[in-house]
Wavefront OBJ file of the C-alpha trace (Angstrom):
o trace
v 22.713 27.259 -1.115
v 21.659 26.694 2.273
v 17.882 25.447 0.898
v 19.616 23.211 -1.508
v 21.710 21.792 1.212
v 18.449 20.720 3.250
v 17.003 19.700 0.699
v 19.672 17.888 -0.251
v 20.064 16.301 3.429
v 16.073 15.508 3.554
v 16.188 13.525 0.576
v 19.546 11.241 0.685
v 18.033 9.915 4.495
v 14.869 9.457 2.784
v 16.545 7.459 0.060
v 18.485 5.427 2.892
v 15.336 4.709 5.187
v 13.631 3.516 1.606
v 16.472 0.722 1.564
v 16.222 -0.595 5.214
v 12.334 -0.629 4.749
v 12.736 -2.486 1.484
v 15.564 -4.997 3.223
v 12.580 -6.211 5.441
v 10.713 -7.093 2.583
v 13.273 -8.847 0.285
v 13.688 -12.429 1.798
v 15.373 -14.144 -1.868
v 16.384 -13.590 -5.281
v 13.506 -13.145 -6.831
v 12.469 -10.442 -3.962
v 15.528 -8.465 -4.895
v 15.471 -8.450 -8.302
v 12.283 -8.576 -9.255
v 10.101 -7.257 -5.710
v 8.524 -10.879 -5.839
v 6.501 -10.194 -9.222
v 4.166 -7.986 -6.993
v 4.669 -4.300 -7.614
v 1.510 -2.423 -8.471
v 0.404 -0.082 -11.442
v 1.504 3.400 -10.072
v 5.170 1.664 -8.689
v 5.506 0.479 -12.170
v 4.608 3.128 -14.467
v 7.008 4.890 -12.496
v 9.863 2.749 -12.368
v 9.912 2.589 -15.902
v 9.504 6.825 -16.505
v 12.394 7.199 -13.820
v 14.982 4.753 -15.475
v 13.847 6.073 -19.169
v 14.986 9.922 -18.181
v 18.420 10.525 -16.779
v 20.229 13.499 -16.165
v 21.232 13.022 -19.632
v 18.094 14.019 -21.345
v 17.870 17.201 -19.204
v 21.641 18.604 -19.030
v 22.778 17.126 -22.417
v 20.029 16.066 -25.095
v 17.757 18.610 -24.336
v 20.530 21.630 -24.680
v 21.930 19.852 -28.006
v 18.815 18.909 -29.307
v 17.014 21.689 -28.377
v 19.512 24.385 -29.855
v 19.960 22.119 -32.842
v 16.430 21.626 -33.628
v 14.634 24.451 -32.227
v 11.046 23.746 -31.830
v 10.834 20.456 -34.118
v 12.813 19.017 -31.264
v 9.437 18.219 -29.680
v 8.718 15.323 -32.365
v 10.931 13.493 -29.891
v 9.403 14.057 -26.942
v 6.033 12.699 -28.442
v 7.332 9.523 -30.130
v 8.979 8.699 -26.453
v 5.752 9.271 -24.628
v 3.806 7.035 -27.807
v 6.252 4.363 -28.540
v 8.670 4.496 -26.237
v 6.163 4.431 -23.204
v 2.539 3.565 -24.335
v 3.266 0.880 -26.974
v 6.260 -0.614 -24.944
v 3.794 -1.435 -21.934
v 0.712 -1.971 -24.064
v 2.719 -4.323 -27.110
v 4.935 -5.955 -24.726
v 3.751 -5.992 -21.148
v 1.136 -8.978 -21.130
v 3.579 -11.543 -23.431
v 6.663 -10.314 -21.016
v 5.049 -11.316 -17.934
v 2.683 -14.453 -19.118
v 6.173 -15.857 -21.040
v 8.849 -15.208 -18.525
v 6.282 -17.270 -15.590
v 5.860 -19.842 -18.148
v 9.744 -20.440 -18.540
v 10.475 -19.923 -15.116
v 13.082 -17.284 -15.656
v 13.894 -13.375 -14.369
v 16.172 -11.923 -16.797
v 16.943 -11.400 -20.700
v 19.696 -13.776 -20.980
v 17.581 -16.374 -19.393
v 14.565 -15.294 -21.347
v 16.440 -15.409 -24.696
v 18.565 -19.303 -23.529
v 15.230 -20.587 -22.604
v 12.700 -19.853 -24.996
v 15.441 -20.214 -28.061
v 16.760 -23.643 -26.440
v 20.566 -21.601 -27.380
v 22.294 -22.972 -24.713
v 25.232 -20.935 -24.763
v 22.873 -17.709 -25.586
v 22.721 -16.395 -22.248
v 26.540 -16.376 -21.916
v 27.257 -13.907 -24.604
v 24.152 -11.706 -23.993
v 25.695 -11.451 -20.182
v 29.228 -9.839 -21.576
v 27.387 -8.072 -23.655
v 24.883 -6.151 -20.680
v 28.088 -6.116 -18.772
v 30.934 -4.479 -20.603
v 28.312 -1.887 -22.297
v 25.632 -0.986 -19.109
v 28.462 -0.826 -17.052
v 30.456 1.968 -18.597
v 26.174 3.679 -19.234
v 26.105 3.489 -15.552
v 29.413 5.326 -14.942
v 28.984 8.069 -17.581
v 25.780 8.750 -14.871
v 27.617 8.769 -11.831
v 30.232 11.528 -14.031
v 27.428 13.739 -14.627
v 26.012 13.350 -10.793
v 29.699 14.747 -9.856
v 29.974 17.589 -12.160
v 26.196 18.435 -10.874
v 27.415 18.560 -7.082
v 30.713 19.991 -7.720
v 29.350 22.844 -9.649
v 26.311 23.330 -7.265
v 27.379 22.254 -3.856
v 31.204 23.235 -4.132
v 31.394 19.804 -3.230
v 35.056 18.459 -4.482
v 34.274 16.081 -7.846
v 35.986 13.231 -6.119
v 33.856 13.795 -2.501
v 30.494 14.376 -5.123
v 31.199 10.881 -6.580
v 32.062 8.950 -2.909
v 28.413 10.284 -1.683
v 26.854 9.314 -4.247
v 28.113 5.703 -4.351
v 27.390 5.816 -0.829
v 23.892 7.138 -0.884
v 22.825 4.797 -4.131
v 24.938 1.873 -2.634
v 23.079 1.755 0.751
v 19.377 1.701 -0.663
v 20.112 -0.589 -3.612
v 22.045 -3.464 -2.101
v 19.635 -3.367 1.346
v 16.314 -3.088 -0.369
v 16.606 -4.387 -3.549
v 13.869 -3.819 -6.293
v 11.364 -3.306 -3.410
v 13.466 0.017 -2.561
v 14.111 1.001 -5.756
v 10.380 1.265 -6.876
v 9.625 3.420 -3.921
v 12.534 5.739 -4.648
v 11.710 6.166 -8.069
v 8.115 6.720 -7.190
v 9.164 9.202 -4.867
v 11.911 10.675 -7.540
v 9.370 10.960 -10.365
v 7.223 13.367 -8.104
v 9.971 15.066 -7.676
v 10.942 15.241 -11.443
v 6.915 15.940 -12.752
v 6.548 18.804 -10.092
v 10.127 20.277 -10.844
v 10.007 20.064 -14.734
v 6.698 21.299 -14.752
v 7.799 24.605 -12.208
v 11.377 24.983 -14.564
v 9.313 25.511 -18.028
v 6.319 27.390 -16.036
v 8.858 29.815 -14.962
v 11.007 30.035 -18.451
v 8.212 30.249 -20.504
v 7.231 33.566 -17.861
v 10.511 34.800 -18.346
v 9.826 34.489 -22.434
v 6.623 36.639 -22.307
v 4.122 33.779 -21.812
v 3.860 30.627 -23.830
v 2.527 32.350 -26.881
v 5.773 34.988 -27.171
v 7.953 32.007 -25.968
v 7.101 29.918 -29.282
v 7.446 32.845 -31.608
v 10.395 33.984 -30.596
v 11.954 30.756 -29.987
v 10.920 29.840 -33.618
v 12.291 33.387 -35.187
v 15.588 33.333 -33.468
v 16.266 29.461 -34.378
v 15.460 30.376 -38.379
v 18.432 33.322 -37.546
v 20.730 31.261 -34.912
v 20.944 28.192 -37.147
v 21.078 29.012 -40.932
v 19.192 26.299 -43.190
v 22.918 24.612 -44.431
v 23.316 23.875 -40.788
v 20.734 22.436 -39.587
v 20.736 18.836 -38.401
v 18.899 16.491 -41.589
v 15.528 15.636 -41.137
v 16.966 11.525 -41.407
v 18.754 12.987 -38.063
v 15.606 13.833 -36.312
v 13.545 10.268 -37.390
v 16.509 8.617 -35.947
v 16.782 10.173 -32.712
v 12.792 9.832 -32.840
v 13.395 5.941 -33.470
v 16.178 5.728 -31.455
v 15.208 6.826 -27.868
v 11.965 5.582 -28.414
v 12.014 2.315 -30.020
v 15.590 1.330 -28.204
v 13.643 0.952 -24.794
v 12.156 -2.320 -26.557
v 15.792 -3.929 -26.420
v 17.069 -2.505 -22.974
v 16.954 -4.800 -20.194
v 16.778 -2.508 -17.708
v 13.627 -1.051 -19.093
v 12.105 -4.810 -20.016
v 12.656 -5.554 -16.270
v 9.757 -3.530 -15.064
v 7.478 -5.942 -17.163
v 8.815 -9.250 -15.763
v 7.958 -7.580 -11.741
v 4.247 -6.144 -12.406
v 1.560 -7.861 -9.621
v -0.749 -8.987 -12.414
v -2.296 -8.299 -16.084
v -4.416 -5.543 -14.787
v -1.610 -3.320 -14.083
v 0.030 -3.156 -17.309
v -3.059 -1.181 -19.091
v -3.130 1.166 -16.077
v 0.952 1.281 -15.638
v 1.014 2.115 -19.783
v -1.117 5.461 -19.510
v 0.577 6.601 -16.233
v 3.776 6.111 -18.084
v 3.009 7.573 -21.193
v 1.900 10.489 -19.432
v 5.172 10.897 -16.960
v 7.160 10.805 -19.924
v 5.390 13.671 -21.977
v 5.500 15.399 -19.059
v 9.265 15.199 -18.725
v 10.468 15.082 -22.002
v 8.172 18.367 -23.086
v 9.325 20.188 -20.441
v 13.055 18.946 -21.164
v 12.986 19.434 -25.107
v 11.290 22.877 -24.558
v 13.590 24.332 -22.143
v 15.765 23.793 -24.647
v 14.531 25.075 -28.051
v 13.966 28.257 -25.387
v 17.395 28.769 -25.329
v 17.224 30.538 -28.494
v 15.107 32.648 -26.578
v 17.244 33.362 -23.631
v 20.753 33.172 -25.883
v 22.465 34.653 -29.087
v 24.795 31.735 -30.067
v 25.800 28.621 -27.883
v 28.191 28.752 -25.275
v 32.028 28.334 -26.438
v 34.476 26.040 -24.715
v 38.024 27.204 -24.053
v 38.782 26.179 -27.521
v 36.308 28.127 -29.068
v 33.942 25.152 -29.897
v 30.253 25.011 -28.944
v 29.430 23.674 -25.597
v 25.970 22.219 -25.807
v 26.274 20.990 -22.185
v 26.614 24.192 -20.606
v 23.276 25.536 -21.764
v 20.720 23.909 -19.763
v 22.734 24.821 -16.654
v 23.390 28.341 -17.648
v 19.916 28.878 -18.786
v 18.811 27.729 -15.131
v 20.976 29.501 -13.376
v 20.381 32.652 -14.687
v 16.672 32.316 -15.055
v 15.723 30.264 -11.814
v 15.312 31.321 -8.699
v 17.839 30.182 -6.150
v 14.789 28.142 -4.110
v 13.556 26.247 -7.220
v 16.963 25.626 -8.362
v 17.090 23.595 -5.196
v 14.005 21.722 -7.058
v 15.750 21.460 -10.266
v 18.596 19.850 -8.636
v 16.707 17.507 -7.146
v 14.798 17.197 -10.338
v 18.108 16.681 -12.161
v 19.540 14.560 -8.955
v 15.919 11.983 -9.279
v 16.370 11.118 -13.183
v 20.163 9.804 -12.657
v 20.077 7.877 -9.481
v 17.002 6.064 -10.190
v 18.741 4.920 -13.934
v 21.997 4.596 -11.956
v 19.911 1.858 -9.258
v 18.180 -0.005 -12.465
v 21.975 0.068 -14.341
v 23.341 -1.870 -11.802
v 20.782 -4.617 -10.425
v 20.746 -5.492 -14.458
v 24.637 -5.334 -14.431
v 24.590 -7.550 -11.128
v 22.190 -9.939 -12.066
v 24.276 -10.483 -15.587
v 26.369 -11.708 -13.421
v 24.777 -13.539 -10.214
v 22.067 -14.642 -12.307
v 23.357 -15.721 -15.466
v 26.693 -16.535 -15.474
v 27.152 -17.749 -11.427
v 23.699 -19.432 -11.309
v 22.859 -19.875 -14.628
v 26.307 -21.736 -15.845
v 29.266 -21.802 -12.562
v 26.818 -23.177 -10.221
v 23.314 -24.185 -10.895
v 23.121 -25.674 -7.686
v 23.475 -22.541 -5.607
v 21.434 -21.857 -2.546
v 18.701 -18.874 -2.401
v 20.444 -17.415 0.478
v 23.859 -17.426 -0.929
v 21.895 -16.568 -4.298
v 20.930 -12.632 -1.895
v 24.025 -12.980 -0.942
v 25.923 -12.842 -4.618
v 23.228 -9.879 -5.931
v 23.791 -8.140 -2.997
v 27.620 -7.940 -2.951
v 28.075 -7.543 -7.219
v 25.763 -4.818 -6.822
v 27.867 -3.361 -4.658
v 31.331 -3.972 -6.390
v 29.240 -2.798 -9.972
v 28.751 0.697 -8.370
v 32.462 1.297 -6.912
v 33.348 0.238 -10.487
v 31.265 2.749 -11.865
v 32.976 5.289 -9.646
v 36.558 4.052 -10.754
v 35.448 4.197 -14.168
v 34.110 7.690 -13.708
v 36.497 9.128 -11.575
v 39.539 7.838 -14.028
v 37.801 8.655 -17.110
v 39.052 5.327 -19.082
v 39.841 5.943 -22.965
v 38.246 2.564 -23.787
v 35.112 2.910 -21.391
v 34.645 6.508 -22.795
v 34.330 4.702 -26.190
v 32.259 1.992 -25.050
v 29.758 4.547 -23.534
v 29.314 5.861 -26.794
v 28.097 2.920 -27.736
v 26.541 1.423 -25.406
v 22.602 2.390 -26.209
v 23.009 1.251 -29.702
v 24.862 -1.974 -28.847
v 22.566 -2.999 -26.400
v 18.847 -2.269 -27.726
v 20.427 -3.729 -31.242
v 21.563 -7.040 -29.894
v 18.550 -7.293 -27.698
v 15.438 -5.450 -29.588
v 14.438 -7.835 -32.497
v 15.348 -11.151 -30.789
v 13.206 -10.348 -27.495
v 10.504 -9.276 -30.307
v 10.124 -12.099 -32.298
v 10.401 -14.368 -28.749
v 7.513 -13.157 -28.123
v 5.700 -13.121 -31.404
v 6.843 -15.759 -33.473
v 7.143 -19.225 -33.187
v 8.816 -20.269 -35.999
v 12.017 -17.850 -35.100
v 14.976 -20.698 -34.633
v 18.136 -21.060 -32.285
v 20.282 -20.132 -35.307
v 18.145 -17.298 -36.114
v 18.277 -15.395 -32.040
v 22.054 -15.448 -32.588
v 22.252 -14.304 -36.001
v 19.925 -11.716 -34.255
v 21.674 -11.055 -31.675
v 25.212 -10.498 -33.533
v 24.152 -8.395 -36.430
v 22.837 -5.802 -34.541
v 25.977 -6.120 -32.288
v 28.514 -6.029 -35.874
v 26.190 -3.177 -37.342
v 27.790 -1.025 -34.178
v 31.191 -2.527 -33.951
v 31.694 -2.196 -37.640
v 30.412 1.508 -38.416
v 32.316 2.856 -35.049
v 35.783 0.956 -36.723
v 35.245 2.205 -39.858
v 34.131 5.587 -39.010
v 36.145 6.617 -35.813
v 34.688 7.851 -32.376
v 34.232 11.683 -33.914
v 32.237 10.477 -36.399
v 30.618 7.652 -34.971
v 29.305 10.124 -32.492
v 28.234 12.553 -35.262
v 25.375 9.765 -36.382
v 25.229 7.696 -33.438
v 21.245 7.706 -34.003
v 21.553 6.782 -37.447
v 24.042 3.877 -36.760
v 21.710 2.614 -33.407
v 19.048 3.241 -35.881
v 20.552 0.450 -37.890
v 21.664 -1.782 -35.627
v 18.108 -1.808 -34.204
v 16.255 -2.445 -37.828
v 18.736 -5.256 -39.754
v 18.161 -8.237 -37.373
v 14.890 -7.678 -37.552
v 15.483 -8.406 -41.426
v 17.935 -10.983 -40.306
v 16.180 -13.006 -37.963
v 13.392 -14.061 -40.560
v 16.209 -14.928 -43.526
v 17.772 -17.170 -40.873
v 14.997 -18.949 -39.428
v 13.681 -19.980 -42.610
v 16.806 -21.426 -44.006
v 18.277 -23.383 -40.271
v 16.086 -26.184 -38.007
v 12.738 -25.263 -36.465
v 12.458 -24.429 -33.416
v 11.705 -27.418 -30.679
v 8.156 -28.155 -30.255
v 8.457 -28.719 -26.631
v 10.131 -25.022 -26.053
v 7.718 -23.410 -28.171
v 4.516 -24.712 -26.815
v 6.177 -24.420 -22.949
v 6.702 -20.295 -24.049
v 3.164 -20.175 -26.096
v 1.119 -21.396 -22.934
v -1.930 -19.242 -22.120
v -0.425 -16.805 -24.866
l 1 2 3 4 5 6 7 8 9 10 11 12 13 14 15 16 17 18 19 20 21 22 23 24 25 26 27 28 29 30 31 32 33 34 35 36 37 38 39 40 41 42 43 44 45 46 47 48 49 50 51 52 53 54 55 56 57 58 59 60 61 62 63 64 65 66 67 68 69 70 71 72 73 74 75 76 77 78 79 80 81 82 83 84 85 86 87 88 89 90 91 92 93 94 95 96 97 98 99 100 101 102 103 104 105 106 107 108 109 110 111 112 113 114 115 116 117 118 119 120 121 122 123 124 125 126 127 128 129 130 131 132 133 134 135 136 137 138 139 140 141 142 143 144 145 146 147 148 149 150 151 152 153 154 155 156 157 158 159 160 161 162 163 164 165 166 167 168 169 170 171 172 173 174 175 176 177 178 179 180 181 182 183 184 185 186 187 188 189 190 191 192 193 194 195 196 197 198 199 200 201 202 203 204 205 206 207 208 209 210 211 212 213 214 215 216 217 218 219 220 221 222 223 224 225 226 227 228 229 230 231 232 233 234 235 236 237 238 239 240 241 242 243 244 245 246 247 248 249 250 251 252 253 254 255 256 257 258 259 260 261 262 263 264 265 266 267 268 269 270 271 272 273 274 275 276 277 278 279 280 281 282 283 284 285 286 287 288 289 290 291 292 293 294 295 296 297 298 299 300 301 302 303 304 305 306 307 308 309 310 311 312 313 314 315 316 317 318 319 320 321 322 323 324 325 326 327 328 329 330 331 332 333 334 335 336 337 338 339 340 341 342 343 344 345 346 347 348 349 350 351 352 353 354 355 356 357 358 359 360 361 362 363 364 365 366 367 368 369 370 371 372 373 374 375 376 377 378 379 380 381 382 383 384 385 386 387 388 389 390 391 392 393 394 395 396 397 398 399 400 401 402 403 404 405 406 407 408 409 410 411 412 413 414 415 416 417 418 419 420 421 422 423 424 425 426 427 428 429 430 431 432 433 434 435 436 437 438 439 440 441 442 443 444 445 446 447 448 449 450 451 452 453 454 455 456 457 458 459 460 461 462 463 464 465 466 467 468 469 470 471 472 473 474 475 476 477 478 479 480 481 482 483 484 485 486 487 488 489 490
């Protein structure tokens, strides 16, 4: 306890001197929100690793999954570090930065209203980021609290105040600038504590070999064939976390900020090779559990508790001093997606709505100004939302990833790709993949929505992609003007 504490303590002043030093740096908008298009390959690479992998994937996927699938659980980790990381730089990257300077803008809303000439475009995306990243960011700061409450014996209300303090004080002072060095810092932390929590488990197994035997013979007897997640499950979880990235505006960011070209190759391997890292060592820990366990842990009503085996698999195979790491580890992966939740949230606002449509007119300073103080009333949102544990925002964090990367994936795609995709066409875009979740979570209910949740993202990821094309050729081209403004140097 007392090594976790200090630990602890070291790192929340690190992550506060991290915001003054980046408050020196950010003089405007464009410094805060986007570091002033200057951040480097390294910065990057891990920018994008640390807002991909929250506490999420190590306290809840990887326990689920990992029990669920047993070993095969590991397809997922690879098609994140492929698609999800490689291709998204390597596919993306270059067109993201080259188009976004051409049309003078800094966010997806304003990406999508400009090069789509859809005036009104950037209005709904906005509601859209902001009544589904908002309730992502809060289900982040929930898990944070349960992690200090059950670690630190620190009260879940007190757990939830520090943290809004801790992420509030280096995001609103140093802006994108801070957050890059944080989640540089954070993803050291999370390589050299993953890599130190498998190293260890894997010991505790009987060495890697024993480890994947076992694991494998005790999943065939834990989970009997009829009960075994569907292999359709498993290509959609695949496609889902690692294709969804594509659509998420948080994740598209890190594009729009890189210094020049020459980064993104570079940025795309270090990435790629962060997020193997992290999600092998995630995804294994947990098909080890049917190493370490007999069944899954029951809930008070007798029901299997999927998020209670990561933490009881640590804390009974960890030492206490790298269980201080693992915390850390675990601490790292949320606040650095917490930081990139919010300055998108904020800047759906400031941004697009405020600048983009209330007052075009507005000065840069007053501009700071705005992004620093929504960021600010975003995260004690999050903690109401959190601490209260809203029915609706409960439902809306369910579907939140598959709202978001469907509404977004395919239209930011074929911006980039094709000119001949219409105004008509981004909205019908934009709205199918929107309906496909809407629809299938009022048909089905929340139980069963959340049952195939990948399937149903799945879905609303793939149809406007058919969509989009069947529009476009029926409604108006697109304006020559826009088109050859986006296509420049392209």
């Amino acid at each position: 306890m007392v090594i976790s504490i200090i630990l602890l303590s070291i790192f929340l002043l690190g992550m506060i001197i991290i915001g003054i030093w980046g408050m020196r740096k950010t003089f405007n908008l464009g410094d805060f929100f986007l570091g002033g298009r200057t951040i480097g390959p390294w910065m990057s690479a891990f920018a994008y690793g640390t807002s991909y992998f929250s506490a999420v994937l190590f306290i809840g996927f990887a326990g689920k999954l990992g029990w669920g699938f047993g070993l095969d659980v590991l397809w997922i980790a690879l098609g994140n570090a492929i698609f999800g990381a490689l291709l998204a730089w390597l596919v993306l990257g270059r067109r993201t930065r080259r188009m976004t300077q051409n049309l003078d803008v800094m966010t997806m809303p304003e990406f999508l209203q400009e090069r789509f000439g859809a005036k009104y475009l950037k209005l709904i995306t906005t509601v859209i980021i902001f009544i589904f990243l908002l309730p992502y960011s809060a289900s982040v700061f929930k898990g944070l609290g349960h992690l200090f409450e059950a670690n630190f014996n620190i009260p879940y209300d007190y757990a939830l105040l520090l943290m809004i303090a801790i992420t509030g004080i280096y995001l609103i002072l140093g802006g994108y600038f801070a957050i890059t060095l944080t989640d540089f810092i954070q993803g050291i932390i999370m390589i050299f504590g993953a890599i130190a929590m498998v190293s260890i488990l894997t010991g505790n197994a009987g060495g890697l070999g024993t480890a994947i035997a076992t694991a494998s013979e005790n999943y065939s007897q834990h989970v009997p064939p009829d009960k075994r997640p569907s292999t359709l499950l498993l290509i959609s979880l695949v496609f889902m976390t690692s294709f969804g990235t594509w659509g998420l505006p948080q994740m598209v960011q890190k594009f729009y900020a890189v210094k020049d070209e020459r980064v993104i190759k570079k940025a795309a391997i270090v990435t790629a090779i962060f997020a193997l890292i992290i999600t092998f060592c995630a995804y294994f820990s947990g098909a080890l559990t049917h190493v370490f366990f007999e069944r899954p842990i029951l809930d008070e009503s007798g029901k299997a508790d999927f998020d209670r085996l990561i933490p009881e698999l640590l804390t009974t195979q960890l030492p206490s001093a790298l269980m201080a790491l693992i915390l850390l580890l675990v601490l790292s992966a949320s606040m650095s997606t917490l930081s990139s939740l919010v300055l998108v949230s904020a800047s759906s606002i400031a941004i697009d709505m405020y600048k983009g449509h209330i007052n075009p007119n507005v000065s840069a300073r007053n501009s700071l100004i705005l992004m620093r103080v929504l960021s600010g009333i975003f995260i004690i949102i999050s903690y109401f939302i959190a601490r209260y544990k809203i029915a609706i925002i409960v439902t809306l964090m369910s579907l939140s990833w598959g709202a978001v990367a469907g509404s977004f994936m395919a239209v930011y795609f074929y911006g980039l790709y094709w000119k001949r995709a219409t105004k008509i066409g981004a909205w019908a875009g934009v709205l199918s993949g929107l309906l496909v979740v809407i629809i299938s979570f009022l048909v089905l209910g929340l139980a069963e929505y959340d049952k195939n949740a990948p399937i149903i993202a799945s879905m609303a990821m793939v149809v406007p992609f058919i969509i989009i094309p069947i529009v476009s050729s029926f409604t108006r081209p697109p304006d020559n003007n826009i088109v050859n403004k986006a296509f420049d140097n392209i």
